[in-house]
N, C-alpha and C positions, 0 to 999 in steps of 0.2 A: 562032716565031722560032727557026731553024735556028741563024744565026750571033751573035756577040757576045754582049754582058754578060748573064747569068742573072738578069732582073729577077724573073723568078715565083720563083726560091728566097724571093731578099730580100722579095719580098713575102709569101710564105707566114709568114716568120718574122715580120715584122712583125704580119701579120694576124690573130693569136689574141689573144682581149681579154688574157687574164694575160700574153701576152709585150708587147704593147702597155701594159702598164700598166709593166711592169717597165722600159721604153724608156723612157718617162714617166717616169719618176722618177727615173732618171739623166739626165735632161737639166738636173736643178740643179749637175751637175757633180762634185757630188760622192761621194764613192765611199762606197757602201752595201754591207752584206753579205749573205750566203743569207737571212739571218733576216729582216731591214728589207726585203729584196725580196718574198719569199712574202707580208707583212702586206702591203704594197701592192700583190703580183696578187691579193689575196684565196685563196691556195689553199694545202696543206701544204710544209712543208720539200722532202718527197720530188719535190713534183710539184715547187717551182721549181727544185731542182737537176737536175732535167730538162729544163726552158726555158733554164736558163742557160746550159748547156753546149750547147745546140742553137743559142744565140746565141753564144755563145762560137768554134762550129764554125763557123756562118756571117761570122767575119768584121765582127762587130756589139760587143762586147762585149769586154774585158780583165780580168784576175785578177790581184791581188798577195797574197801571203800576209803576216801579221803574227801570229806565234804563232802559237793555234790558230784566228784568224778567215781568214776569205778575201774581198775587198772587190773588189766589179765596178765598174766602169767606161765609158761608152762610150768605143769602140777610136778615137774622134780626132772633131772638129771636124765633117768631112763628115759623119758620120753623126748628128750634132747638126743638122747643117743640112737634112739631108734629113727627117730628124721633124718639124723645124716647117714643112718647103714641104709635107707631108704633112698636117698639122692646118691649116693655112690653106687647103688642096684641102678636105678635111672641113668643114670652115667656110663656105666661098664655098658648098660643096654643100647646107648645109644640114643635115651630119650631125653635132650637137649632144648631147651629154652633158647633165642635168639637171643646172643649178647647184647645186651642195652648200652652198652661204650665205656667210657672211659672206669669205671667203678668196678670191670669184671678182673683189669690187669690186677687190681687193687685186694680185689678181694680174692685174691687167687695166688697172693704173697701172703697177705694174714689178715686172719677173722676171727671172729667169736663163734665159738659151739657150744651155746648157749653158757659157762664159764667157764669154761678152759679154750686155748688156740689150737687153730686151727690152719692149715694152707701149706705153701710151702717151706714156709719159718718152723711150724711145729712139725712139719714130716722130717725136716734136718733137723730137728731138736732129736725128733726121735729117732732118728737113723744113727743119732751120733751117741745118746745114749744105749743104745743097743750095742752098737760095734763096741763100745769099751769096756761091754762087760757089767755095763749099771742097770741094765735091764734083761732080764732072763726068762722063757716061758717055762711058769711052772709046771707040776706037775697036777696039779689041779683043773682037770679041765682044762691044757693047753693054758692057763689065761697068764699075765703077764708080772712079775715078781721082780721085784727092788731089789737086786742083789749088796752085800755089809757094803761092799766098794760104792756103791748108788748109794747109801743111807749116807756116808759118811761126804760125798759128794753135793747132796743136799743138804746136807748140816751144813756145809762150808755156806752155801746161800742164805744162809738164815732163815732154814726152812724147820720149824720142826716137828718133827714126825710123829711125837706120842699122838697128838689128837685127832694125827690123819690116820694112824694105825687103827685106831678105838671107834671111829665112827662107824653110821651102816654102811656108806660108800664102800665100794673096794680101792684100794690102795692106788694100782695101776690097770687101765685097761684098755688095752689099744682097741680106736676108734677109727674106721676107716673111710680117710678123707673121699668127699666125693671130687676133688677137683683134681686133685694129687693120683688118687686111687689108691695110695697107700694107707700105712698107719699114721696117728699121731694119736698123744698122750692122752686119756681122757683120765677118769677118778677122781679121787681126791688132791693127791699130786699132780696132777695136768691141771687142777683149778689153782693150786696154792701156786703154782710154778707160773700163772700167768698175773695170778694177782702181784708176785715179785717183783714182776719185769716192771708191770703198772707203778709199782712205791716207785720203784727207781728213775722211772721214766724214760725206759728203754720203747716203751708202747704206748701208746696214747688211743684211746678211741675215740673213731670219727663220733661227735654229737647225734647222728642215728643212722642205723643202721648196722651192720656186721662188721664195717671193716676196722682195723687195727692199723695204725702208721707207726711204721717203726722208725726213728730216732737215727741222726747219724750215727751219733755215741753208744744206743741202742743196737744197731749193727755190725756196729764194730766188736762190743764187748761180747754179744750172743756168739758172735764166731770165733770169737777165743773161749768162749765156756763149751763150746757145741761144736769143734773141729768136724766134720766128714770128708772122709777121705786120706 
């Protein structure tokens, strides 16, 4: 490929298991340092301060200094979104990591993608928004549109929607889970809709890592906002 976007960089980067792990575990969103990265690619300080910055170069990756730490970050949303349509490609393919035990049941009911949920909880969220009509594909590019009934729906949550309308994100856009193999909610509304749950404390997340513990009260209310079936 002569012309346009340089997929074989981004894929090169992607494709070494320690930078792929280190991808990994910034997709709970939140910001980890040199140190908490190298324990999760499994390799020295030295070597991940050399993936980092190779991610870093690529375009994949952000740095904020506090004192003497330095904490990464993925560089925005789209690169959240392209790791999971990537482990769902890996999935569909068949190309599977050994379950590590107890953590997989966990994380295969609900998780962070990078800030919006994720698993089986957001694939019924969005199965149930769909079936009632609150979610529609547009006509743009097939992508996915808020129908009055969804707007007014989210207002009732005390969501509100001028400032998710107005931003760069798009509003709605199904992301599709790699564990589920379906959709769930990503956007702007897929983040507001999980930050909700969190005021209310319907969700709580685990202190590290991706998973998300849903609440008895949590569960109970999300199945009466989110009926399928």
């Amino acid at each position: 490929m002569k012309d346009g976007p340089d997929i074989a960089r981004i894929g090169a980067l992607m494709g070494d298991p320690a930078r792929a792990n280190i991808l990994g575990a910034l997709l709970s969103g939140k910001a980890l340092t040199a140190t908490e990265l190298a324990a999760e690619a499994g390799v020295t300080g030295q070597t991940a301060s050399s993936h980092l910055k190779k991610l870093m170069d690529g375009g994949l990756l952000t740095q904020a200094k506090q004192g003497r730490h330095r904490y990464f970050t993925l560089a925005g949303p789209e690169v959240g979104a392209v790791l999971e349509a990537v482990m769902g490609l890996a999935a569909r393919r068949g190309h599977l990591r050994t379950r590590t035990g107890p953590k997989d049941p966990q994380m295969r009911a609900a998780r962070v993608c990078y800030d919006h949920l994720a698993g089986d909880l957001a694939v019924r969220i969005f199965d149930s928004l769909q079936a009632r009509g609150f979610l529609s594909v547009s006509s743009d590019k097939g992508g996915l549109a808020l129908t009055a009934e969804g707007a007014g729906f989210i207002s009732e949550l005390g969501i509100d929607l001028a400032p998710l309308r107005t931003g760069r994100r798009p509003l709605c856009r199904a992301c599709l889970d790699w564990s589920e193999r379906r959709n769930h909610l990503a956007g702007s509304l897929g983040a507001a809709l999980m930050t909700r749950f969190l005021e209310r404390n319907w969700l709580r997340r685990a202190s590290a890592g991706r998973v998300v513990h849903i609440s008895p009260k949590g569960e109970s209310e999300l199945r009466k906002l989110f009926p399928v079936g």
